[in-house]
Structures are given as C-alpha cells and as structure tokens.
C-alpha positions in Angstrom: 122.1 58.4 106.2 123.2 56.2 103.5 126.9 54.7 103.2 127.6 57.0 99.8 126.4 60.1 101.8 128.3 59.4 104.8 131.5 58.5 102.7 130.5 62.2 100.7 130.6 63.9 103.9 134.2 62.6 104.9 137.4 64.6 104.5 139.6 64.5 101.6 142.2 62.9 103.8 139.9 60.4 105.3 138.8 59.8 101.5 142.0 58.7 100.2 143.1 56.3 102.9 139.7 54.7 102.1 140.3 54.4 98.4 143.9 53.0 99.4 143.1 50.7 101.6 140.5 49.4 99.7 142.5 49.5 96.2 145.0 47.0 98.5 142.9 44.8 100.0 140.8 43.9 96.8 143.6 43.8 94.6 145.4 41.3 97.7 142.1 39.4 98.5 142.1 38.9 94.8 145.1 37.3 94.7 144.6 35.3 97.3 141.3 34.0 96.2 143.2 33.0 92.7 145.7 31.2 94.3 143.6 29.1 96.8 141.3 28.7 93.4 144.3 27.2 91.8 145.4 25.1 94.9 141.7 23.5 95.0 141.7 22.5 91.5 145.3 21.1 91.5 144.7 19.3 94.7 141.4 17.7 93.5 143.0 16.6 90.1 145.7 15.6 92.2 143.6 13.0 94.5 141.6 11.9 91.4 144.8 10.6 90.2 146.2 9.1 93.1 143.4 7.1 93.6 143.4 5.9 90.0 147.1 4.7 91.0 145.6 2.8 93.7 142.5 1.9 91.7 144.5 0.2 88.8 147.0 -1.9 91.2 144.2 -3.2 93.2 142.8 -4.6 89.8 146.0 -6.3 88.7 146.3 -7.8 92.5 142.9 -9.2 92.1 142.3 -10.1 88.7 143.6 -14.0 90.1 141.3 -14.3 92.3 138.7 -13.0 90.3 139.8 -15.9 87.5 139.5 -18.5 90.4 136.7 -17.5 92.4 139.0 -16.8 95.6 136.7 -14.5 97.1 138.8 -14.4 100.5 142.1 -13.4 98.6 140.0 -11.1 97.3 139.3 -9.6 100.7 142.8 -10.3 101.6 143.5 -8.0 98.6 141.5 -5.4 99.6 142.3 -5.2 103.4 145.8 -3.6 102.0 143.9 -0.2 101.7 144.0 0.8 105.4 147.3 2.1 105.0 145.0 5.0 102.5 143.4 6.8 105.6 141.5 8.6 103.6 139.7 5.5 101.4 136.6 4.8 103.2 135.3 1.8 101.5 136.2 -0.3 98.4 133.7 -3.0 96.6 135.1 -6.1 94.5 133.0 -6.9 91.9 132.9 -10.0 89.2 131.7 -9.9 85.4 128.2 -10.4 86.3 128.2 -7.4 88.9 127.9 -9.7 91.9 129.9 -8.7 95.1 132.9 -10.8 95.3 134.6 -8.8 98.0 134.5 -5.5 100.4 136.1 -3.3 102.4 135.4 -0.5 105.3 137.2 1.3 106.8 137.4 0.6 110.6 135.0 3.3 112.0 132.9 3.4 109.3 129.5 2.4 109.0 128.7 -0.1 106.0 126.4 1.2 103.3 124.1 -0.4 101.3 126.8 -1.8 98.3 126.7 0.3 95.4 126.3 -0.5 91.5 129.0 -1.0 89.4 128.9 1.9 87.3 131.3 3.5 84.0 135.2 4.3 84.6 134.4 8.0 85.2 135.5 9.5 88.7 133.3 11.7 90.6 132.8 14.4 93.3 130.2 14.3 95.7 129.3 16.8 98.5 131.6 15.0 100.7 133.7 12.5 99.2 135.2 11.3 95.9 133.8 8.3 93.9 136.1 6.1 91.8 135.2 2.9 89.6 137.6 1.0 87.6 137.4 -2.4 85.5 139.5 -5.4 86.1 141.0 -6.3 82.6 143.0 -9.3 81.9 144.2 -10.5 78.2 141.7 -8.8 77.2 138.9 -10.2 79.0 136.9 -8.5 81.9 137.1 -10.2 84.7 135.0 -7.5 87.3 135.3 -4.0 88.6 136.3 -1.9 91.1 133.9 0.7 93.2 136.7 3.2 95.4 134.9 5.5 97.7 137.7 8.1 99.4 136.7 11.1 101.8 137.9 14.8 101.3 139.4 15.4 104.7 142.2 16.5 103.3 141.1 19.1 100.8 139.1 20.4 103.8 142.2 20.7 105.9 144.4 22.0 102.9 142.0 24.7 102.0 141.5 25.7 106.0 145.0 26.3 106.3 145.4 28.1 103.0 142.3 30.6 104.5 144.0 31.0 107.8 147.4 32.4 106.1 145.2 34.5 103.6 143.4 35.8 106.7 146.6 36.8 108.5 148.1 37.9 105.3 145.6 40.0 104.6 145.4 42.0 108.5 149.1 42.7 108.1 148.8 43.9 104.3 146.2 46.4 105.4 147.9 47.2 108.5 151.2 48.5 106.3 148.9 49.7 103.8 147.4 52.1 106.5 150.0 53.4 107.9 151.6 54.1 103.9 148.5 55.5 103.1 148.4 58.1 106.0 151.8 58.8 105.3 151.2 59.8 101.8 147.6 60.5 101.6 148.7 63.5 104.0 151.1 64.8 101.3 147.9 65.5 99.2 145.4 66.4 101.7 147.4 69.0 103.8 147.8 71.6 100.9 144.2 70.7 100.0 143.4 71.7 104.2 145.4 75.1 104.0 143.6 76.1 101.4 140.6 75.5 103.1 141.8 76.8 106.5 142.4 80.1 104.1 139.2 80.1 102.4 137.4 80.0 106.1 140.0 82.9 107.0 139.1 85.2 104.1 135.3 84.6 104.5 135.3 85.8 107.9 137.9 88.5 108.1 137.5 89.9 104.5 141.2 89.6 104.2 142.4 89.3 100.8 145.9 90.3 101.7 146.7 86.4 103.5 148.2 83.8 100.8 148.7 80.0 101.0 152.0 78.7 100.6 152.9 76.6 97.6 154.8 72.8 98.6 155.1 71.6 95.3 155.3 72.2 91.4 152.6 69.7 90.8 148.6 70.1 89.7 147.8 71.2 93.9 150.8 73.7 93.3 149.2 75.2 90.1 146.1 75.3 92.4 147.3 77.1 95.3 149.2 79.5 91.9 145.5 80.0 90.6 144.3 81.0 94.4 146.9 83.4 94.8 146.0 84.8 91.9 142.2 85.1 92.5 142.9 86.4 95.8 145.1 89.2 94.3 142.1 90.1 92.1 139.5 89.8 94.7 141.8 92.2 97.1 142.4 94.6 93.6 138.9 94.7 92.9 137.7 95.5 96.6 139.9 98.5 96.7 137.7 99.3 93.6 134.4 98.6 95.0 134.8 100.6 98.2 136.1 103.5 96.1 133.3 103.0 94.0 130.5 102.3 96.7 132.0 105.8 99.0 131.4 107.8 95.5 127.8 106.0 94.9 127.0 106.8 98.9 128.1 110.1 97.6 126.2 110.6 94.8 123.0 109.3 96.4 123.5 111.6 99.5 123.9 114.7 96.8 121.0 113.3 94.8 118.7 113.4 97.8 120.0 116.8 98.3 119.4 117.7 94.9 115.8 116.6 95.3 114.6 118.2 98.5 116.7 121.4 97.4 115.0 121.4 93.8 111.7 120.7 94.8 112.0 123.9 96.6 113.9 125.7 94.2 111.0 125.1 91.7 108.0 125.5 93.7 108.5 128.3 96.1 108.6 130.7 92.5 105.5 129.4 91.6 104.0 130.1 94.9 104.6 133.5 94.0 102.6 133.0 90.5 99.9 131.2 91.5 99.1 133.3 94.9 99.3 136.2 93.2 97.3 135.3 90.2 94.5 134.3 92.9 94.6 137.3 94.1 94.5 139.4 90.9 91.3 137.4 90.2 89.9 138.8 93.3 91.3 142.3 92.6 89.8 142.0 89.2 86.5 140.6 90.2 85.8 143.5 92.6 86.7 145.9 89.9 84.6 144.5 87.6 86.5 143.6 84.9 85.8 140.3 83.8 88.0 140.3 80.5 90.8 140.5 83.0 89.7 137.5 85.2 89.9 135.3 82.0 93.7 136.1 81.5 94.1 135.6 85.4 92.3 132.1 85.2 94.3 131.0 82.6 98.0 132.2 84.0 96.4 130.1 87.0 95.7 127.4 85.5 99.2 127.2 83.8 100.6 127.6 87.1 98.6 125.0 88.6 99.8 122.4 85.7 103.0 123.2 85.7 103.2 122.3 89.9 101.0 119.2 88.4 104.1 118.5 86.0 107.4 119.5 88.5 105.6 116.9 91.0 105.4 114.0 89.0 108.8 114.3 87.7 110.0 114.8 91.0 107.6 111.8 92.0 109.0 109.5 90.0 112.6 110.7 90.7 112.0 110.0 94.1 111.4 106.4 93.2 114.0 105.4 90.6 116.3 106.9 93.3 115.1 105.0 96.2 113.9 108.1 98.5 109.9 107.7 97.9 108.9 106.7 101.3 104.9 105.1 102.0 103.1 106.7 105.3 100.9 103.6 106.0 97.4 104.1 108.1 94.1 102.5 108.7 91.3 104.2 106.6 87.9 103.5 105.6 87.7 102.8 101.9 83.9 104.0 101.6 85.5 107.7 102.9 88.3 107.7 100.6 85.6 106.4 97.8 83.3 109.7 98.7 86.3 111.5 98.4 87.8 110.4 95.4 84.2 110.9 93.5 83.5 114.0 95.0 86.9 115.4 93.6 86.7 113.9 90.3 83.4 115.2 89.9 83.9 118.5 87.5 86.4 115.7 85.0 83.1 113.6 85.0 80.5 116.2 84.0 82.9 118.3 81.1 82.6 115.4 78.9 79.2 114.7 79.9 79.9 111.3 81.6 78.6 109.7 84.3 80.8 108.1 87.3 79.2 105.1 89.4 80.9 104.0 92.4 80.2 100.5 93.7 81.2 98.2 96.7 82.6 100.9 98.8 79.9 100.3 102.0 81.1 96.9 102.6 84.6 96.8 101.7 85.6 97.7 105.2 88.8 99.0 106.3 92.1 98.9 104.7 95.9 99.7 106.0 97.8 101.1 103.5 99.0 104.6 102.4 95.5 106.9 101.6 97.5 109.8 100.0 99.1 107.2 97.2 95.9 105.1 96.8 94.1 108.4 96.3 96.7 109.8 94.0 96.3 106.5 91.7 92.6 106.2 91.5 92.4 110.2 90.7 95.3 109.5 88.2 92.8 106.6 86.4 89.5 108.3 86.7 91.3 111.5 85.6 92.4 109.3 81.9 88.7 107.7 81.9 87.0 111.1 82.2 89.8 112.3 79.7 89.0 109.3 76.8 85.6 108.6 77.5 82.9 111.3 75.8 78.9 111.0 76.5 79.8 107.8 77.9 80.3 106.0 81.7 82.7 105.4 84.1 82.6 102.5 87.1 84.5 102.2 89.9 84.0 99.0 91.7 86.0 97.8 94.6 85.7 94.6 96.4 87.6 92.8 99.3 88.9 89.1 97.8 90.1 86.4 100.2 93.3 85.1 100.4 95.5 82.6 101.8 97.8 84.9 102.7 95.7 87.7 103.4 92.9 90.0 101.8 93.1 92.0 98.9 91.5 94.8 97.9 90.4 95.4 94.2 89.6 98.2 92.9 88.7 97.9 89.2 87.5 101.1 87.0 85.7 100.6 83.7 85.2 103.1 81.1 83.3 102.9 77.7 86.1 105.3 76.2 88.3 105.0 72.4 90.3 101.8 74.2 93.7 100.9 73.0 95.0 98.1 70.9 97.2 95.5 72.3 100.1 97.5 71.0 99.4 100.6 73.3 98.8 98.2 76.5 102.3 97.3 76.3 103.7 100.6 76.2 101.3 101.8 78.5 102.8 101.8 82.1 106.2 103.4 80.8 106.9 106.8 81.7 107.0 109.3 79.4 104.9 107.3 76.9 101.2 107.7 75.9 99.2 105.6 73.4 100.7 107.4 70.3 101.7 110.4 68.9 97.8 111.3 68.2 96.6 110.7 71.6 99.0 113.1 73.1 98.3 115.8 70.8 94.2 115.1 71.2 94.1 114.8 74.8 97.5 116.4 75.9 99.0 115.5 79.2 102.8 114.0 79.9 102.7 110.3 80.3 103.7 109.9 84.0 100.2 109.6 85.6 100.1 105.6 85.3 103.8 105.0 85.6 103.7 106.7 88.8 100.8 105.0 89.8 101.5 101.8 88.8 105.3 102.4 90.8 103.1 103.3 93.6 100.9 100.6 93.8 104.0 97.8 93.6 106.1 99.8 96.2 102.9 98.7 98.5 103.3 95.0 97.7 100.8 95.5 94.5 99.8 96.2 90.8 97.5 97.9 87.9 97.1 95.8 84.9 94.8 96.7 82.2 92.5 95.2 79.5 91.2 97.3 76.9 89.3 97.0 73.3 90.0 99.5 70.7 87.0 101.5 70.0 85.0 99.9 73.4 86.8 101.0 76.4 89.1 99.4 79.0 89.5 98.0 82.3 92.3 99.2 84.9 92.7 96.9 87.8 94.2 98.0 90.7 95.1 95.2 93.3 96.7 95.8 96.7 97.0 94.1 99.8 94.5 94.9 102.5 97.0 95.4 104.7 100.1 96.7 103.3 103.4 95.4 105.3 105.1 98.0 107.5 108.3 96.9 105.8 107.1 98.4 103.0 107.3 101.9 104.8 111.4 101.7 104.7 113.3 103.4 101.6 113.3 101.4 98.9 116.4 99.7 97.2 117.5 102.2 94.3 115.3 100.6 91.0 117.7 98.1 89.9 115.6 95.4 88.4 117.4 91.9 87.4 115.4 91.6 84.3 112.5 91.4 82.6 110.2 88.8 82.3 106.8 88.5 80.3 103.8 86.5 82.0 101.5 85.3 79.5 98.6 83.9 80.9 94.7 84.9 80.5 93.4 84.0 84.1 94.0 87.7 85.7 94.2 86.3 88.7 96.9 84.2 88.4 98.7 86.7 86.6 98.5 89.2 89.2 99.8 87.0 91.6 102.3 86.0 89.3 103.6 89.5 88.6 103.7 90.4 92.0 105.9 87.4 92.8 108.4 88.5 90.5 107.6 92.4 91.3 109.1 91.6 94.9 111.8 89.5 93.3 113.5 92.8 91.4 111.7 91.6 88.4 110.3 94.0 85.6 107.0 92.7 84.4 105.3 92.9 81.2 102.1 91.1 81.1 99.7 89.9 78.3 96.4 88.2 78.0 96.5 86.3 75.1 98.7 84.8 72.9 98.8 86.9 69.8 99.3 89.9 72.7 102.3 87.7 74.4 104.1 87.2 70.8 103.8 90.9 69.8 104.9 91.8 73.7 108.0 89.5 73.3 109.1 91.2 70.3 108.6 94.7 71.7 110.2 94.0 74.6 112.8 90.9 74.3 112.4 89.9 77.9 115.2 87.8 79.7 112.3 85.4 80.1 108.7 84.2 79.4 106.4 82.1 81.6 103.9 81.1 79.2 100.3 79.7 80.5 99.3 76.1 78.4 95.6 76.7 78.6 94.1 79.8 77.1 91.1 80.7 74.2 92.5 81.1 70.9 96.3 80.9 70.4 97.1 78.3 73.3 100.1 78.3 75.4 102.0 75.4 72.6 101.1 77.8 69.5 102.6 80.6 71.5 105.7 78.9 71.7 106.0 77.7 68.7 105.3 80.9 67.0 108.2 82.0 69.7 110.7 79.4 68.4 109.9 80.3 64.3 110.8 83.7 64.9 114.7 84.3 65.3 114.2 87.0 67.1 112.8 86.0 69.8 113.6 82.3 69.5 116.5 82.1 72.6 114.8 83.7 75.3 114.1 81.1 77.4 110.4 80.2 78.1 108.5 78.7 81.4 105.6 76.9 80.8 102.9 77.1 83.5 99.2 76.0 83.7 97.4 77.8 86.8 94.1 76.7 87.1 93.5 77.5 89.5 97.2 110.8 102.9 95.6 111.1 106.4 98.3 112.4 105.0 101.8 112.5 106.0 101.2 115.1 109.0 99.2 113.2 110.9 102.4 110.8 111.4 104.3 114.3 112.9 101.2 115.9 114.7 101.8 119.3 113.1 99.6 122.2 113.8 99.2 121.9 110.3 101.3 121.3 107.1 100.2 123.7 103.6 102.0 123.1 100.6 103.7 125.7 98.2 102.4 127.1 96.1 100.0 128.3 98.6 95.9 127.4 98.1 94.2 130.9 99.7 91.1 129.0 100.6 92.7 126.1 101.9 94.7 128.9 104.0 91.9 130.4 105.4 89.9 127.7 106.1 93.3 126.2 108.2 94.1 129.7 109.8 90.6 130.4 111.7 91.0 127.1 113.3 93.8 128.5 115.3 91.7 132.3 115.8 92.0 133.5 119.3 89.2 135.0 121.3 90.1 138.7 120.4 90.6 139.6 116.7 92.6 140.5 115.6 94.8 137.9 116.8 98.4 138.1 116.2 100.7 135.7 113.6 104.0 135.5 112.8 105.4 134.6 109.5 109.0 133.1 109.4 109.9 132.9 105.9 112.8 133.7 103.6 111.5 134.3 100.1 109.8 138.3 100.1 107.0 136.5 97.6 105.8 134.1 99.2 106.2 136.3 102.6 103.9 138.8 101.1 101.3 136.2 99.8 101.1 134.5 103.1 100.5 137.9 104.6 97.5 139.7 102.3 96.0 136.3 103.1 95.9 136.6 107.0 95.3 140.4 107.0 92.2 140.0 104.5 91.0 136.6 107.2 91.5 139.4 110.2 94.6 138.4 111.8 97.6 141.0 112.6 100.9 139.6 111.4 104.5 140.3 112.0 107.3 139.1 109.4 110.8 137.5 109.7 113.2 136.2 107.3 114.9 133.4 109.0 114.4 131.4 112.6 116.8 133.4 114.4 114.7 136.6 113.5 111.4 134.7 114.9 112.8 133.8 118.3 113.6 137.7 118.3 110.0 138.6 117.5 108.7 136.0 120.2 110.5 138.0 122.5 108.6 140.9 122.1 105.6 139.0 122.3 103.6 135.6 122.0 101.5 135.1 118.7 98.8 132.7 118.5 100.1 131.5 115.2 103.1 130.9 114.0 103.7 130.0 109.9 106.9 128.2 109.0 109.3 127.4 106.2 111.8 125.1 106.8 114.8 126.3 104.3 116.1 129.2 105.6 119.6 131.1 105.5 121.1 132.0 109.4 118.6 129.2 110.9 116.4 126.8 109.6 113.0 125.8 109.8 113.9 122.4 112.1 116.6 124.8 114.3 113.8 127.1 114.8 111.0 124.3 116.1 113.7 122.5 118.3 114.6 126.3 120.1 110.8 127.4 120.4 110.0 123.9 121.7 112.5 124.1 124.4 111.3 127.3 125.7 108.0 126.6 127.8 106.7 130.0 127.6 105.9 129.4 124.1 105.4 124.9 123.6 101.6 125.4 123.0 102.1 128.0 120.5 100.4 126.4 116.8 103.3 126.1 114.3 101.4 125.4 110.6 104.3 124.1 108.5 105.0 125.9 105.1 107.3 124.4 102.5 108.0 123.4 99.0 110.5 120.8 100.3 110.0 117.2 100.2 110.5 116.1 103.7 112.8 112.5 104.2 112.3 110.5 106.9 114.9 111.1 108.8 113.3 115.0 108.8 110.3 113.8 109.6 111.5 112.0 112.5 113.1 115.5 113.8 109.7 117.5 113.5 107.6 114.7 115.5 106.0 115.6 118.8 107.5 119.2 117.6 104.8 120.5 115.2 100.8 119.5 115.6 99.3 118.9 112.1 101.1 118.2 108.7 99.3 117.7 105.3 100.9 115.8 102.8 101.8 118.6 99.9 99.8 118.6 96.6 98.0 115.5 97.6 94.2 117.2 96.8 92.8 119.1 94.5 91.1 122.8 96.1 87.7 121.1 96.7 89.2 118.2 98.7 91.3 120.2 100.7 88.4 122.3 101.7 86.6 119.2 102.8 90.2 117.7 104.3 90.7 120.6 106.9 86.9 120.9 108.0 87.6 116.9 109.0 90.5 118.1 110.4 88.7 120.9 112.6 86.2 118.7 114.1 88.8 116.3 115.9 
C-alpha cells in the first residue's frame, strides 16, 4: 500500500495533525535553512576579507626585503603567521616568480610550491586560496600565495545544524501537542456525526440528532443533517404507510385474480358443456342444421376461455403472481406433441409443417406447459399468415460457457412484416396493423405472453422477417432453466428501456438477456436503418450500438442518431462483438380437469379410476347447479352412479353413508372449501385412498399448491392443450 493510500485511509483527526505538523516543520526547517544559508555566505565573505587584511600587511612588511634581496627577513616576515591557526602555508615570491621565501604551518606537510597566479581569491573543496601583489612606488616588487583551511566554517556551520536540530524536535514537539489540542475541536463534531450515521444505518432510527458545538461551516453541517434526518424519518412514515397499502393492494389483486378467473370461467363451463352436449342430442336426432348453430356457440365459447386466459395470463405476470413448474422432459415428445396438435392449423391453409432436430436435442429442464404454450402460440400465427406455403420448426442444442441452450427457430414463407411491425410486435394488445387484425382476427396477446414467458425462464423470442417472404421467430432458452426462476416474480417494474442494435443474433440475444435479468426492457434491431426507426418509436433511455454491421454501420447509425433532435440525447454504447407435465404432477392429484369442462377429456380421465362392478359409485362436490349437472350427464352417460353436494361439509356427510370410488372436486365453495374438504377426508383413514380428480376454474398460487400436495394424486395444468392433446395427455397418464 502506497504512502497516499495509507495517508487516505487515516482519520480526519489523524489527518489534520499531519498537515499541522508538517505545515510547522517545513515552514521552520525553512527558516532555518535560510538562515544557516545566510550565516555561510557572510562567514565565507567574512574570511576572504580577513585574509586580504593579512595578505596586504604581509606585502608592506616585505616589500624591503624584497628590494634588497633579504630572503631570510623574508622568512622572518613570514614566520609571524602562526599566530593565524587557520593559515596553512604562505609562499613569498619576487618579480620574476622565483620563491624568495615560505611558510608551513607546523604539522603540515609541504606541497609542491604553487604558481603565482592573478589577485582573485578562491574556494577550494577544503580550503581557501589567496594571492596578492607586493607594490611599492609603483613598482612590483613580487607576490604573495596565502593558503588558509576552513576549519572554522566547518565548525560554525556544525553548531548552527546542532541548534536547528534541537530547535526543530522542540518546535514539533509544541506543535503536536497544539495541534491535538485544536485539531480535536474539528474532528470531534466531524466523529459524532459519523458515530450517528453508523447508529441510523443499523437501527433505522431517524428520531436520534447530533448536537450542534458551534455557529461555524461544521455547525451548518450538523443544521443540514438534522434536517435530512427529519426528512428521511417524515418520509419513512410515508413509505411504510405506502408499502402496508401496496401489500394490500397486491394481496386483493391476487385475490381478485384467483376469484375472477373463477367468476369468469365456471359460467362458461356451463355454455360450453352444454353446447357439447346439444351437439350430441342433436346428432342422434338427426338434425344437422341444428349441430351447425351448436358448433358455432361452441366455438365462441371456446375462444372466449382462449381470450379470458390470456388476459388473465398476462395479468398474472405484470402482477408478479405467474409462477414456472420446472421438470425434466424430452424435447422430441413435446416436438410430437406440439405437431400433432397444430396439425388441423397446418392443413386449413393448405401448408405443410416440418419438424427438424428434435431426435437429438435430448432432454431439457424447464417448464413443458409454457414452452408448449409458446411454440403453439408461433405455429398458430405461421399457419394463420402463411397460405399454400411451409412451416419449419427446427430446434437445436448450442453450447455454452455457461451452460446449453436450446433453440428452437420456426420459419414460415408467410406475408412477413416490415421493420416497422417488428418493433411493435412483442407488445400486448398490438398486431401488425389495423388490416392484419381485421384479415386474420385474433387479440394481440399470443407473442407478448410468450415472449414474457420465455424471459421469466432466463430467455427470449426475437424475430426477423421480410415483407412479402416470410419470417423467422427464434425462441432461445436455457437448457436448464434455474430453480430460482420457479419463485414469484418481482411485480414488472422495468428501470428502462434500452435498444440493442447489433446484427450478429447471437450476440444480441445474449445481450438482451443480460439486460432482461437486469429489469431492463429491450427493444432489438438488426440493422441500422431498423435501429434509427426503433429509436424514434421508442426513445429508449439508452442504445448499445454494434460498430460492425452490412449496410448502415454502427458510426452512420450514430451519426444519423446525433442529426436528428429527437433522438440526439439519448445516450449511446458502442459495442463490437465479434465474436406442463403439467402443474399436477408437482401435487400428485388423482387428476386435475379444467373448467369449462372437455367431456372427452372427462371420460377418458373417469374410467381410469372404474371399479370392478359398474356401476361404480362418484361423488360430485360442487357449488354451482351448472356445472353440477354437466359433471353429472357426463358420468351417468360413461356408467358411473353419482351422488351430488354443494359444498365440502355436505361431501363428508355423503361419505358417511358410504365410500365412492371417485370423488370430483371444486375448490371454491360457501360452508367449506375445496382445500377444508381434502385436509378432513385425508385425515380420516377409512377413506385416504379414495381418488380425488380436482375441478376448478381457479388459478391455484403456490402457497395453495403447497396445501394440496401429497393430498390429491394427479393435477393437469388448466387450458394448457387443445381436445386432441388432452386425449393423448391422459392415455400417457393411464399407463404410469
């Protein structure tokens, strides 16, 4: 760790005696330096001019001898220097620069005698050079060479250091002890406030308030804090008001939802048992002009249920209550499935359906009744747009670094759409255009339901599609969906939008499904030209924008972005990648038949459960006189004698008199429910074995499915298959 990190991580306290102390010491070691600076010049011009003193005297004592060649009163002359300690050596010269005389300095070894040289003084490393001419009248009579040491200097400036030194440790001693005096006048409001912060975190008391010392900038900090905390405390009261009236209202919408889906489908339960009926009453009459009429108030009935469970479909996932029963399945059976029920779509337009990669795609974990509901919902549309033409359904198994995928991608050669429509395409409610829907009818839910589907299991659909030639839907999910995807989702609440522009589908996907899982809405396009006209339809919060693509690159895209002001401040990212097994068999129900009741499907399910002796006694427990009296023309006319009750607690009473070998159950009931009835028949052993076949129009939760498990044997997810599959789904279901 670095000094500047380590300094970072310090307290505030610890901070400012730092900058104190070092403030005072540099500002005092500057000082200091100056003045010893100052000393050593001064000193130094003083010695150069003391020894010029002694330089010019010497000259004027020995300018005699010089005139009369006395070299030993020269000497003489010289030998006067020892009382200068700190002259080491001095050299007489005459006019012609001959020696004349010399001193040394006792102690001092003799050099080798120096040149005379110009008047001009000089420091050395360790000493200071001096020269001088003798001058008399005018004439020049020799010179002098002066050598002195710098002992002194050396011992002035050692002393100077040693008081700076001790200077200095008892500056920074008082300077420390001032500075944790006052420093602590700044820091300690500074470490309530933290010690407040820490409090608030952790209790979630907003009521506690730090106390202000001082009128200053940390007292209109601790004001500002007060303040905040006031509003964090007013706007908690808010939030818990406002979160116990949205735990409300989601507990009432659930409500609403299990409660309507009843409401709505147990009436036509009545419509569209008794309708089948009719048609049977009519068809042994003979009177075929009758059937027609019956077919068609069929029909109607049967697309209205289509209708009232997609709407409640998709309110079930913009509230948060859709729930994923995840299983291991083959995907070659669900293929044979799928094709087999989507056959009679295929052949009105005269089309042909070819299914590919299904015998070695393997297994895959995920939830069957979903997956089947979204490939129906797509071949459905391409049987629907597509006349005289062809249909492929090809599904492979792709490798991945995190785990396999499985692709299933479905081709038609159908009218197509125009970039336009593909963005428009996934929302619900909304079809191509106007023309489309009055052409080919239907309610514009199918692909946003299965497109929600498909993301709530950690996937997608994305599409590609020429007008005139046909399109491409690609459905991608993982292989094996995550079991955390089988909680309740989050209520829809997505944090934005963003557009992905990018034409490698691949990357894309994955993209997508990054910010899918993120609580990102996602609007996708392949191309540039589709990317600008997406961005203008939909003015995403932001754009990640592909560089490398055919056409309009990735840097035309943005520019066009930028030109337009529309569009021109959402920001943009650029990026270069080049690279229902139902839900019964979960609960182990006898059996589980959805309203409005399917008489075949009925049948079929009820001579499973035939005893030996016919016929064999059954006992319906339901509330609405309708439905009651479908349910019981259908097991009369299969052979079975049937006894009726209204409620649970009316059951129990006609298990007393006797034990049935069927028993068919609603759950909503006045007097005692469906569940009150399974949890008291279940605790009697007398009658544990006893087949319960569940019965309802109401969307079971979780938590209700949770209270039927181990209670009932066989449950079939409601409305899942069409009339044909269910036929085949319960003859699987009476081999195992």
């Amino acid at each position: 760790m670095s000094l500047k990190q380590v300094f970072r991580s310090l307290s505030i306290r610890r901070k400012l005696t730092i900058i104190v102390l070092g403030t005072s010491a540099a500002a005092l070691l500057v000082a200091c330096i100056s003045f010893i600076a100052y000393d050593h010049f001064a000193f130094s011009d003083r010695m150069v001019r003391d020894l010029e003193v002694v330089g010019d005297g010497i000259g004027v004592m020995s300018s005699a001898a010089l005139s009369f060649d006395l070299p030993e009163s020269g000497r003489d002359i010289l030998s006067a220097l020892r009382v200068y300690p700190h002259i080491a050596e001095a050299c007489l010269f005459d006019a012609n620069g001959k020696l004349f005389a010399r001193y040394v300095r006792a102690g001092e070894l003799p050099r080798e005698i120096p040149a005379p040289e110009p008047e001009v003084p000089a420091f050395l490393p360790r000493e200071l050079v001096l020269y001088r001419n003798v001058v008399k009248d005018g004439e020049l009579l020799g010179s002098l060479h002066l050598r002195s040491d710098l002992g002194e200097q050396r011992a002035r400036f050692s002393q100077y250091a040693r008081s700076v030194l001790v200077v200095l440790l008892f500056s920074s001693v008082v300077a420390f002890v001032l500075a944790s005096w006052l420093t602590r006048l700044i820091s300690k409001p500074i470490q309530d406030l933290v010690d407040i912060e820490t409090r608030v975190t952790t209790t979630k008391d907003y009521s506690v308030r730090a106390v202000k010392a001082a009128d200053d900038e940390l007292g209109r900090l601790i004001d500002g804090f007060n303040e905040m905390l006031v509003e964090i405390q007013s706007r908690d009261a808010e939030l818990t008001i406002a979160k116990e009236a949205a735990e409300e209202a989601s507990r009432a919408k659930s409500s609403f939802l299990a409660n309507m889906s009843h409401e709505l489908r147990t009436p036509l339960n009545a419509i569209i048992g008794y309708s089948e009926m009719l048609q049977e009453e009519v068809a042994d009459r003979g009177l075929p002009e009758l059937g027609s009429d019956l077919k068609k108030v069929h029909g109607a009935g049967r697309h209205l249920l289509a209708l009232i469970n997609d709407i409640l479909d998709l309110s079930k996932i913009e509230s948060g209550k859709m729930e994923l029963l995840l299983e291991t399945f083959e995907v070659r059976s669900l293929l044979e499935d799928v094709e087999s029920t989507i056959h009679p779509l295929v052949e009105k337009n005269h089309n042909t359906l070819v299914v590919k990669g299904g015998a070695i795609a393997g297994a895959m974990h995920a939830d069957v009744t979903r997956l089947r509901q979204v490939l129906f919902n797509l071949l459905s549309n391409a049987c629907k747009f597509t006349e005289n033409g062809s249909i492929t359904l090809e599904v492979a198994r792709e490798r991945r670094e995190m785990g396999d995928d499985m692709v299933f991608r479905l081709t038609d050669t159908g009218i197509g759409m125009s970039p336009d429509q593909q963005v428009r395409l996934f929302e619900a409610f909304m079809q191509a255009d106007a023309s489309t829907s009055r052409r080919f009818g239907g309610t514009g839910l199918g692909l946003a339901i299965s497109r929600r589907f498909c993301q709530m299991m950690g996937g997608d659909v994305t599409v590609s599609s020429v007008l005139g030639k046909g399109s491409t839907f690609t459905v991608r999910l993982p292989a094996t969906v995550p079991e955390r995807a089988t909680r309740e989702l989050e209520p829809a609440r997505p944090v934005g939008t963003v557009l992905v522009i990018d034409d490698d589908r691949d990357a894309c996907d994955l993209l997508a499904r990054a910010l899918t899982r993120e609580g990102f809405r996602v609007v996708t396009a392949a191309t540039g030209d589709e990317g600008v006209a997406a961005a203008r339809e939909h003015k995403p919060d932001a754009i990640t924008l592909d560089v490398l693509m055919p056409g309009m690159d990735g840097w035309a895209v943005l520019k066009s972005l930028k030109a337009d002001p529309e569009v021109a401040r959402i920001p943009v990212v650029m990026i270069s990648m080049v690279d229902e097994r139902d839900m019964g068999r979960a609960l182990g129900a006898a059996d589980y038949i959805p309203k409005p009741i399917d008489r075949e499907r009925l049948a079929a399910v009820l001579r499973r459960f035939r005893g030996p002796h016919s016929p064999c006694p059954a006992v319906i427990i339901e509330d609405d006189p309708a439905s009651r009296e479908v349910l019981r023309r259908t097991l009369e006319q299969d052979g079975w004698r049937v006894c009726e009750a209204t409620n649970g607690r009316e059951g129990l009473e006609l298990l007393e008199a006797g034990a049935p070998d069927l028993i068919l159950l609603d759950l909503m009931m006045p007097e005692m429910d469906g569940f009150e009835f399974v949890e008291a028949l279940r605790a009697n052993a007398a009658w544990a074995d006893i087949p319960v076949v569940v019965v309802t129009a109401r969307d079971l939760s979780g938590a209700e499915r949770e209270r039927l498990e181990g209670r009932v044997r066989k449950v079939l997810q409601k409305g899942a298959l069409s009339r044909d599959a269910l036929a085949r789904e319960i003859r699987r279901i009476a081999r195992l």
